[in-house]
NUTIDO-691533 format. One record per residue (C-alpha): residue in three letters; x, z, y; residue number from 1. Coordinates in pm, whole numbers. Example, Ala and Ser with C-alpha at 12.3 -4.5 7.8 and 13.67 -1.06 7.14 Angstrom:
<recs>
REC,r,c1,c3,c2,k
REC,ALA,1230,780,-450,1 .
REC,SER,1367,714,-106,2 .
</recs>
This chain:
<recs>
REC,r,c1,c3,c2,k
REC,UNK,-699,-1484,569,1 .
REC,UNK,-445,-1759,398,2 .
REC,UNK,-646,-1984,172,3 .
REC,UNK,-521,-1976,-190,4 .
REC,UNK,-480,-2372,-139,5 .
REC,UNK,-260,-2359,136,6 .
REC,UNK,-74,-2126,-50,7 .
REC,UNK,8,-2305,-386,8 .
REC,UNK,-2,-2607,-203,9 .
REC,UNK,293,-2566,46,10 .
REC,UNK,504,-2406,-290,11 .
REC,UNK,430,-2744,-458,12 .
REC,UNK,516,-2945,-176,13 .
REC,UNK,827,-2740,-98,14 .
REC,UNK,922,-2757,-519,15 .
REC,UNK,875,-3126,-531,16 .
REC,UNK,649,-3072,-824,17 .
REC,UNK,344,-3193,-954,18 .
REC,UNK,28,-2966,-933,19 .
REC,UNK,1,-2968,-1322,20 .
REC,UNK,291,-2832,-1273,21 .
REC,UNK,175,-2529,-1115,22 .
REC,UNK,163,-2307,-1426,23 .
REC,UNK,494,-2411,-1575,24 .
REC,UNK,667,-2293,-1237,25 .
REC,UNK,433,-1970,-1206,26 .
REC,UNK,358,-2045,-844,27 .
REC,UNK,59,-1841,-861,28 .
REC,UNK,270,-1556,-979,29 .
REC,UNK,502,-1588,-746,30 .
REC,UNK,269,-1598,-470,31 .
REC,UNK,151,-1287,-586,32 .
REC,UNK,470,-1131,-626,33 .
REC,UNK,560,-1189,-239,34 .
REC,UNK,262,-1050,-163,35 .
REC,UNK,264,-712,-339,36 .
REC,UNK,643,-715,-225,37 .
REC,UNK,541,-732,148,38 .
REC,UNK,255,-458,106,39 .
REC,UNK,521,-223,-24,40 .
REC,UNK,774,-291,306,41 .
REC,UNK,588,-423,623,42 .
REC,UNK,485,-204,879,43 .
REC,UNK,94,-123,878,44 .
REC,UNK,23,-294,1227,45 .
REC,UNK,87,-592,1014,46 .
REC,UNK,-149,-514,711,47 .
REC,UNK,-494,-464,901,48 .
REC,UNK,-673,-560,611,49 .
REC,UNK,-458,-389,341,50 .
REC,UNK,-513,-31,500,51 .
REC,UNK,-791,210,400,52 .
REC,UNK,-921,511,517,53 .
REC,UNK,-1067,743,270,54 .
REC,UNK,-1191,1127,261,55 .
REC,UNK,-1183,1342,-55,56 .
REC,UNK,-1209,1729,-116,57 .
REC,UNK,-1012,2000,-102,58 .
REC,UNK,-1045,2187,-434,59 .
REC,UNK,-999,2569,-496,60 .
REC,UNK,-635,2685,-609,61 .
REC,UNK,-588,2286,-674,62 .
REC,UNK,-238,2210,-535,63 .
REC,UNK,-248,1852,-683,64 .
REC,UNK,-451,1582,-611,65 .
REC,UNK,-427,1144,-732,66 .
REC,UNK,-374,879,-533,67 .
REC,UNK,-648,679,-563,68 .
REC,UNK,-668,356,-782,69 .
REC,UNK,-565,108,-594,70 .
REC,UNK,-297,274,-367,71 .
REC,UNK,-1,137,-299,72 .
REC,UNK,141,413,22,73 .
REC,UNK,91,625,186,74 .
REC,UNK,14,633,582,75 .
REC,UNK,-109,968,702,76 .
REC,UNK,-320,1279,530,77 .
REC,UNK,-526,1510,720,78 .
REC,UNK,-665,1831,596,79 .
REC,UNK,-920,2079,757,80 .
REC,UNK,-942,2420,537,81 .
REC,UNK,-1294,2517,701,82 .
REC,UNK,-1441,2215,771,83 .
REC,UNK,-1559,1812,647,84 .
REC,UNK,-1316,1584,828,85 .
REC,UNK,-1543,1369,1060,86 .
REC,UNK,-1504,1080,1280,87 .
REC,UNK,-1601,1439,1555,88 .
REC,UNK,-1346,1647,1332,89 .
REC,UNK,-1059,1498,1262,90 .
REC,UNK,-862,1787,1087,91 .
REC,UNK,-462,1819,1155,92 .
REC,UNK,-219,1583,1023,93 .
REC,UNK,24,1681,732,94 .
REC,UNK,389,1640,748,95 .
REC,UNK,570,1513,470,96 .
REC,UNK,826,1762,269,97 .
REC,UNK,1122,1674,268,98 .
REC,UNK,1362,1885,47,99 .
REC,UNK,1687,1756,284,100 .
REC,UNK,1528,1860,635,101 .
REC,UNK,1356,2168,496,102 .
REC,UNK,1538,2514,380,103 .
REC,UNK,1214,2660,236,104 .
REC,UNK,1045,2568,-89,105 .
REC,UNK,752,2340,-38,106 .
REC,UNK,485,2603,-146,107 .
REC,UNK,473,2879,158,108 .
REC,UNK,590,2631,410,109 .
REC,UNK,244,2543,551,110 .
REC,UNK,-60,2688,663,111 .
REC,UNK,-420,2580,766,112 .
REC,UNK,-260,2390,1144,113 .
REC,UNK,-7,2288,999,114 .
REC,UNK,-27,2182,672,115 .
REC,UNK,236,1951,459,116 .
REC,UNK,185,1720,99,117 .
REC,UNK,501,1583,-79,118 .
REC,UNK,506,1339,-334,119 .
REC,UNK,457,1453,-709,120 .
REC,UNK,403,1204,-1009,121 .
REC,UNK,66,1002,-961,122 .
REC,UNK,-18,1196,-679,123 .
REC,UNK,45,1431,-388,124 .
REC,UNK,108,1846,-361,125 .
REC,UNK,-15,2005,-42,126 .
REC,UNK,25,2334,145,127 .
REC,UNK,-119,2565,189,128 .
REC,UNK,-344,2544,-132,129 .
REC,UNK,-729,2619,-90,130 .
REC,UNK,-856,2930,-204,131 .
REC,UNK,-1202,3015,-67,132 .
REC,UNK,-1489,2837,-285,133 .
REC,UNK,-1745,2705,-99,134 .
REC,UNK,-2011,2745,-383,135 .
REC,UNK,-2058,2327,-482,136 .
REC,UNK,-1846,2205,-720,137 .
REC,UNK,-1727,1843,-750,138 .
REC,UNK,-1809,1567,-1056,139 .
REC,UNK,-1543,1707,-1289,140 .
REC,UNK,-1701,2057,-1244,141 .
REC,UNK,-1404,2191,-1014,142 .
REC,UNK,-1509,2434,-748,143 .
REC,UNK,-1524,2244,-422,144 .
REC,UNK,-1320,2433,-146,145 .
REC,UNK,-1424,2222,151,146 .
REC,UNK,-1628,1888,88,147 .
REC,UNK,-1453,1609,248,148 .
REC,UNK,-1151,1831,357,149 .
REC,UNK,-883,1625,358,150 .
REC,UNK,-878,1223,478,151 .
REC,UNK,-564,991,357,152 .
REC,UNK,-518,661,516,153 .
REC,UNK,-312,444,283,154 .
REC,UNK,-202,84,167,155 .
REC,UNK,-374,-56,-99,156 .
REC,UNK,-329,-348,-354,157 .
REC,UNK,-547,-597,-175,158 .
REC,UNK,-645,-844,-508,159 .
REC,UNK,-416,-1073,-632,160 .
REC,UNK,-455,-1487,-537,161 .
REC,UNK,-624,-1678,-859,162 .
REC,UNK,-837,-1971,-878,163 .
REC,UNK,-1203,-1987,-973,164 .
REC,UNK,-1500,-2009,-850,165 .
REC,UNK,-1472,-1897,-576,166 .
REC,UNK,-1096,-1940,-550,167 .
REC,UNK,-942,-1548,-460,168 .
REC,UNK,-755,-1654,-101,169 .
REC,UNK,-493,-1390,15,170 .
REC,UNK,-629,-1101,273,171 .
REC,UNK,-325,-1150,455,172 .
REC,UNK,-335,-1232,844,173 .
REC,UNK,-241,-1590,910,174 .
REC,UNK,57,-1532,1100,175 .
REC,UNK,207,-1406,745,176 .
REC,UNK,200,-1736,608,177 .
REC,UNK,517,-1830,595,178 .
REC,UNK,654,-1509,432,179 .
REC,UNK,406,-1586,138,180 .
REC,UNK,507,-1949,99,181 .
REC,UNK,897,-1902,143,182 .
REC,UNK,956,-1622,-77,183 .
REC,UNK,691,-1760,-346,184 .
REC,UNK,870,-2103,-376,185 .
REC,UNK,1230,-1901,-370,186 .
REC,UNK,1043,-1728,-711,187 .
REC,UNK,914,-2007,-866,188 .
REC,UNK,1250,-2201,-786,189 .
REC,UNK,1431,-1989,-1025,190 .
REC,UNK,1224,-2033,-1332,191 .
REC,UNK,1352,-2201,-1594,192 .
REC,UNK,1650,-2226,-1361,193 .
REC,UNK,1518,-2504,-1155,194 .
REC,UNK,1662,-2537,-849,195 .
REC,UNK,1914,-2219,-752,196 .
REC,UNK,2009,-2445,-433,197 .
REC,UNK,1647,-2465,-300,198 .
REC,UNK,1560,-2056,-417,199 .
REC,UNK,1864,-1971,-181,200 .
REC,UNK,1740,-2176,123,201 .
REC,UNK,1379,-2058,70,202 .
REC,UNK,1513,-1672,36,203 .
REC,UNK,1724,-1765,357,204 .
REC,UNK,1436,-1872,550,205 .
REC,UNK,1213,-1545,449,206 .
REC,UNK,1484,-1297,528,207 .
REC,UNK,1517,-1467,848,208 .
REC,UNK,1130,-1426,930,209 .
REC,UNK,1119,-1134,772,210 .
REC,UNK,1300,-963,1059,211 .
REC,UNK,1050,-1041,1302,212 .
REC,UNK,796,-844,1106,213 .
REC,UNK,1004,-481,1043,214 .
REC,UNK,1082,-249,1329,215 .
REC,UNK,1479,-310,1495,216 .
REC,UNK,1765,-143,1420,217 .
REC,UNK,1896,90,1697,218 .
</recs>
């Protein structure tokens, strides 16, 4: 964890500003912004805290299902059509549709081994579609197909830096540090058109780190 004081404090120090400042230049905001922009594109080995793990049910003739409230992406989703997903029963994974690999239309294409989800608006689809109602129905009233059914393992909007009482620090592992403070200070550098020169180096420096973090090009 990367305390929210060595955060805005290294983007003052690199800005040359004073920490009055620190509002005018919307360091916090920056901060923030590198942050949410590295939970969207590092892999998850690097993101230990920012990954949950969480189990939800499998509906009768629902096809459609949210992501939940604080997701960001997805990892993995595993579905069992007969059975609650356990730390004993871990269901089978689902493979991602994708429209360019696949002839067939998404619906059809899957069955209770081997099951796939694609991507809809706010949400996921999966495949094969539950059918059998187990007799329980859920909080909205929807007839439960298999309680705890399917499991998702996702990225998810760890909270945003802010001062108070206590201050919020960033969830981040330490070694992602510098990512945070070079790409915040390239933010704040360009507001109000600051300092364009010292945005560039800062960027520089990130992108260069950055490729330590993402897998290698073959």
């Amino acid at each position: 964890m990367i305390t929210y004081a060595e955060l805005t404090n290294a983007v003052i120090e690199n800005l040359e500003i004073s920490s009055s400042d620190l509002a005018r230049f919307k360091v916090v905001s920056s901060i923030n912004s590198a942050q949410l922009t590295l939970l969207n594109i590092l892999p998850v080995e690097w993101l230990k805290d920012a990954v949950k793990t969480t189990t939800f049910n499998l509906l009768k003739d629902f096809k459609a299902y949210q992501w939940p409230s604080d997701f960001i992406r997805v990892r993995q989703i595993w579905l069992d059509y007969s059975a609650a997903i356990t730390t004993t029963n871990v269901g089978n994974e689902a493979s991602r549709y994708d429209d360019e690999r696949f002839m067939k239309a998404f619906y059809g294409i899957g069955s209770a081994a081997y099951p796939f989800y694609e991507h809809i608006e706010s949400g996921f689809a999966i495949d094969p579609i539950p059918t059998t109602d187990s007799g329980s129905d859920d909080t909205n009233g929807n007839d439960i197909s298999v309680a705890d059914g399917g499991r998702m393992r996702y990225v998810w909007r760890i909270p945003d830096i802010a001062s108070g009482s206590p201050n919020q620090d960033s969830m981040m592992d330490d070694n992602l540090k510098n990512l945070l403070v070079w790409r915040g200070t390239s933010l704040a550098a360009m507001v109000e058109n600051y300092n364009q020169q010292l945005a560039a180096e800062m960027n520089a420096l990130y992108q260069d780190e950055l490729k330590n973090f993402l897998p290698k090009e073959e």
